[in-house]
C-alpha positions as CSV (number, residue, x, y, z in Angstrom):
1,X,99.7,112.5,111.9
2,X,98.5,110.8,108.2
3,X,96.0,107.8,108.8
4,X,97.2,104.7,109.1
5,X,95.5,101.4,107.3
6,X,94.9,98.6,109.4
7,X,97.7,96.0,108.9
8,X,95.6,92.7,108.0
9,X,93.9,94.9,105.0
10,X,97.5,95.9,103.7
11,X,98.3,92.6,103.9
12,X,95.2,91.2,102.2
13,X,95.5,93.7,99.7
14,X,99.4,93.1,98.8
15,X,98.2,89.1,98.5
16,X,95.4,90.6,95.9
17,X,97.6,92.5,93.3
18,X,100.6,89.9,93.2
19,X,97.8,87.2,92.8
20,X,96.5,89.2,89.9
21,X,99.7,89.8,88.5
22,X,100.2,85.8,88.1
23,X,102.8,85.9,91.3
24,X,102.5,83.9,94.6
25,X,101.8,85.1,98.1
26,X,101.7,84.3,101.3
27,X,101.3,85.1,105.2
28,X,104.4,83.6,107.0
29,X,103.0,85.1,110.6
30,X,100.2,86.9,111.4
31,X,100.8,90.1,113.6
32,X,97.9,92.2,114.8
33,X,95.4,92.7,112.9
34,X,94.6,96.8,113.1
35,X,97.6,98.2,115.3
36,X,100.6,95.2,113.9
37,X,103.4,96.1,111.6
38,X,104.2,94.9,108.5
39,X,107.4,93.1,106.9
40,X,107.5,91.8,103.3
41,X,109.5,89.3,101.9
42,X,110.3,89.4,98.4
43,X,111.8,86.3,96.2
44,X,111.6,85.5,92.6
45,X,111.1,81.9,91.9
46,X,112.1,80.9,94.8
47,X,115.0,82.7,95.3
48,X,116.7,85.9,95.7
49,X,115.1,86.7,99.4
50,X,114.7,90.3,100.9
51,X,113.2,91.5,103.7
52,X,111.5,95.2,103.4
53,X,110.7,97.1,106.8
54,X,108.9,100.5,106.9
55,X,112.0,102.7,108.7
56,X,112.2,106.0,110.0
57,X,113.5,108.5,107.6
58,X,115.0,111.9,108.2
59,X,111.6,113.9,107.3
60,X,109.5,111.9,109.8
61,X,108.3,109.8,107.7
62,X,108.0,106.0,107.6
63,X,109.9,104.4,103.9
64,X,110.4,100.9,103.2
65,X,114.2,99.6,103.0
66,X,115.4,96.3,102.9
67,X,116.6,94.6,106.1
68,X,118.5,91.5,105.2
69,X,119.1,89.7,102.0
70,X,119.8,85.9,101.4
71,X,123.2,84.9,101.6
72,X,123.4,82.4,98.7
73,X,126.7,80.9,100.8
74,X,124.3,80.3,104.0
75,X,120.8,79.8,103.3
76,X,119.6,78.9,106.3
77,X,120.5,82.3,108.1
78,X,117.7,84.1,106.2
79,X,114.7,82.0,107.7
80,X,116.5,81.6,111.0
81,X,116.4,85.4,111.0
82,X,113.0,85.7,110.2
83,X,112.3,83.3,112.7
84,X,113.8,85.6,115.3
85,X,112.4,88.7,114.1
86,X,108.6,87.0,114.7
87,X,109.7,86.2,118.1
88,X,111.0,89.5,118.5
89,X,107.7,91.4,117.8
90,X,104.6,89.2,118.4
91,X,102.2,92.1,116.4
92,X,104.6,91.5,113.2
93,X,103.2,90.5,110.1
94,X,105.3,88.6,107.5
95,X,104.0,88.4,104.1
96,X,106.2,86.6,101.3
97,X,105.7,88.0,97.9
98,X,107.2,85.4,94.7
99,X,107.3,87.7,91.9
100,X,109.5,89.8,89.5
101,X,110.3,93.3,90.5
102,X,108.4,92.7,93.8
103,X,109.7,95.7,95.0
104,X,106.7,97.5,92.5
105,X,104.5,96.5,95.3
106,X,105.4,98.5,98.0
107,X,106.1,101.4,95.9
108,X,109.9,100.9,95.1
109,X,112.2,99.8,92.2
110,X,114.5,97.1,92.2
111,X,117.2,99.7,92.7
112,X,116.1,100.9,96.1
């Protein structure tokens, strides 16, 4: 069992380096701060929403894959589902992150 950082400093720290890189961030709801999970939403601009969850992979191991992606013919079902997905798990965190190749972040390409 690897140790696992606290999920307000992951959070705080994501904010830090898209800040620093000129981007935007912010806390859309606050989940637990030590024990909570952590889902990041990624736009450019203002557009082009994804929603990245850490997900049990084959080895074990916990990798980030996207969840749901605008749908530029519905908008409004991306926040509704967010909506849902806090109500879901109260210890959730949802961070939005408005920057290019936001995927750089949490360790993955654009491609992933």
């Amino acid at each position: 069992m690897s140790a696992r950082l606290p999920a307000g400093i992951e959070v705080s720290a994501l904010l830090r380096q898209v800040q620093a890189e000129g981007g935007f961030g912010t806390i859309i709801a606050r989940g637990d701060p030590d024990a909570g999970t952590v889902m990041v939403v990624l736009c450019d601009r203002g557009g082009d929403y994804r929603a990245y969850e850490r997900m049990p992979s084959a080895d074990g191991h916990r990798i980030w894959q996207c969840a749901k992606r605008q749908n530029a013919e519905s908008p409004d079902e991306f926040p509704e589902w967010l909506k849902k997905r806090e109500r879901q798990d109260s210890d959730l965190w949802i961070v939005e992150l408005d920057i290019a190749r936001g995927e750089r972040f949490i360790g993955l390409t654009a491609d992933d």
